[in-house]
C-alpha positions in Angstrom: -16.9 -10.1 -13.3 -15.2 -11.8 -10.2 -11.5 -12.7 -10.7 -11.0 -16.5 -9.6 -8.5 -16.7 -6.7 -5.2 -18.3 -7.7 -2.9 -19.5 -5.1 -0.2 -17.2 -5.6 -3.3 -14.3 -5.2 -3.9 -16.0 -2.0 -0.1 -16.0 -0.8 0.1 -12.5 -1.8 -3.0 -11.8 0.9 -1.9 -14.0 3.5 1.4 -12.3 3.9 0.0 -8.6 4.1 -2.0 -10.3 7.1 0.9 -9.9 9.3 2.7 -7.2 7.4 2.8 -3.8 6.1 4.3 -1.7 3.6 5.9 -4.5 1.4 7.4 -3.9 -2.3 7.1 -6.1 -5.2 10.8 -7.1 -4.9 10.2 -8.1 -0.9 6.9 -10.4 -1.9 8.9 -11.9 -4.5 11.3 -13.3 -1.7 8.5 -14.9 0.3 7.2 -17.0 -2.5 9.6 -18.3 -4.5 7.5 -19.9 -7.0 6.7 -17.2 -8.4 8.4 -14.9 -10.8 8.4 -10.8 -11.0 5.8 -10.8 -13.8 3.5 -13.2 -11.6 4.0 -10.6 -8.7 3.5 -7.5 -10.5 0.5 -9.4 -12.0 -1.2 -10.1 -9.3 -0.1 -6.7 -7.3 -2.2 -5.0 -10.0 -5.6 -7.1 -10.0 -5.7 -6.6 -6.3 -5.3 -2.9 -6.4 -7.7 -2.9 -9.3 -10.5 -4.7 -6.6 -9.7 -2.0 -3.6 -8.1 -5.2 -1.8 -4.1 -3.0 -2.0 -3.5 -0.1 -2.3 0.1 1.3 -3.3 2.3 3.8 -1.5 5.3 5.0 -2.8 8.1 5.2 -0.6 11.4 7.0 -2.5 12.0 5.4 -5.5 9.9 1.9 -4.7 6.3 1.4 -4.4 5.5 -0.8 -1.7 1.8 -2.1 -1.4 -0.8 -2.5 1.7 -3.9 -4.5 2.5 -7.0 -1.8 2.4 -8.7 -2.0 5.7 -12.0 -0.5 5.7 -12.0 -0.3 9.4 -8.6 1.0 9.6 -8.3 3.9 8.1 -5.2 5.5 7.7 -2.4 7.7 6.2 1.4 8.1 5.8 4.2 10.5 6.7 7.1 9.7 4.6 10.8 11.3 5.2 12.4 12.5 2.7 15.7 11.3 3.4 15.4 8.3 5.2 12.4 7.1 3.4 10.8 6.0 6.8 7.2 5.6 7.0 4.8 6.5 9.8 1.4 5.6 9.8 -0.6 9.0 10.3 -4.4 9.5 11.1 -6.3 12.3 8.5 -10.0 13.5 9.9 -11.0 12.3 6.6 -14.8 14.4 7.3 -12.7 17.9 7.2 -10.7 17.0 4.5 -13.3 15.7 1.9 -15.1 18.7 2.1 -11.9 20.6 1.1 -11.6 18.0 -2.4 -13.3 18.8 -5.8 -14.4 14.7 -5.2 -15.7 12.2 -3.5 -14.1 9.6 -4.9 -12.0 7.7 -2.2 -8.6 9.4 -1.3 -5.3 8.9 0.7 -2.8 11.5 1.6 0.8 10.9 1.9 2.7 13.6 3.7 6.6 14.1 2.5 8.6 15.8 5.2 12.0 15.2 7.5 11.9 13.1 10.3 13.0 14.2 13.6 16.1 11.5 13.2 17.2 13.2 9.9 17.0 17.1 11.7 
């Protein structure tokens, strides 16, 4: 069954068009018609359809638009929570998983800033 598109769905999508890595909190502050519940709402039907997918970062989860063509990972520091997009051959490490399911891989380290 194919969720209808509400307006605050669409406002979620247009502003992952021209950002990345955004949390609940941070969406809620670009569309102020809507309330958390709306948010967290919507935030969950669009990871539910493979259109987000979530990444937590620390103690927030912030959300990004799944780009089939842009397929990509995350190195995360540890103490200054910043966030680097990485690139996984995704070929080598499949064959290392007991699935094929689809998968990301989020890499927790220190930074060269926080050394």
């Amino acid at each position: 069954m194919e969720r209808r598109s509400t307006k605050h769905k669409q406002a979620i999508l247009e502003i992952f068009e021209n950002n990345h890595l955004l949390s609940a909190k941070e969406l809620q502050q670009q569309i102020s018609d809507a309330d958390a519940s709306t948010i967290y709402r919507n935030l969950t039907r669009l990871e539910e359809d493979d259109m987000l997918r979530s990444v937590p970062v620390g103690e927030v989860t912030k959300y990004e638009l799944i780009e089939k063509h842009d397929a990509h990972d995350h190195f995360i520091c540890k103490n200054c929570e910043m966030v680097k997009t990485i690139f996984v051959d995704a070929a080598a490490f499949r064959s290392q998983l007991p699935t094929d399911e689809n998968f990301s891989v989020t890499v927790h380290g220190t930074c060269n800033e926080c050394r």
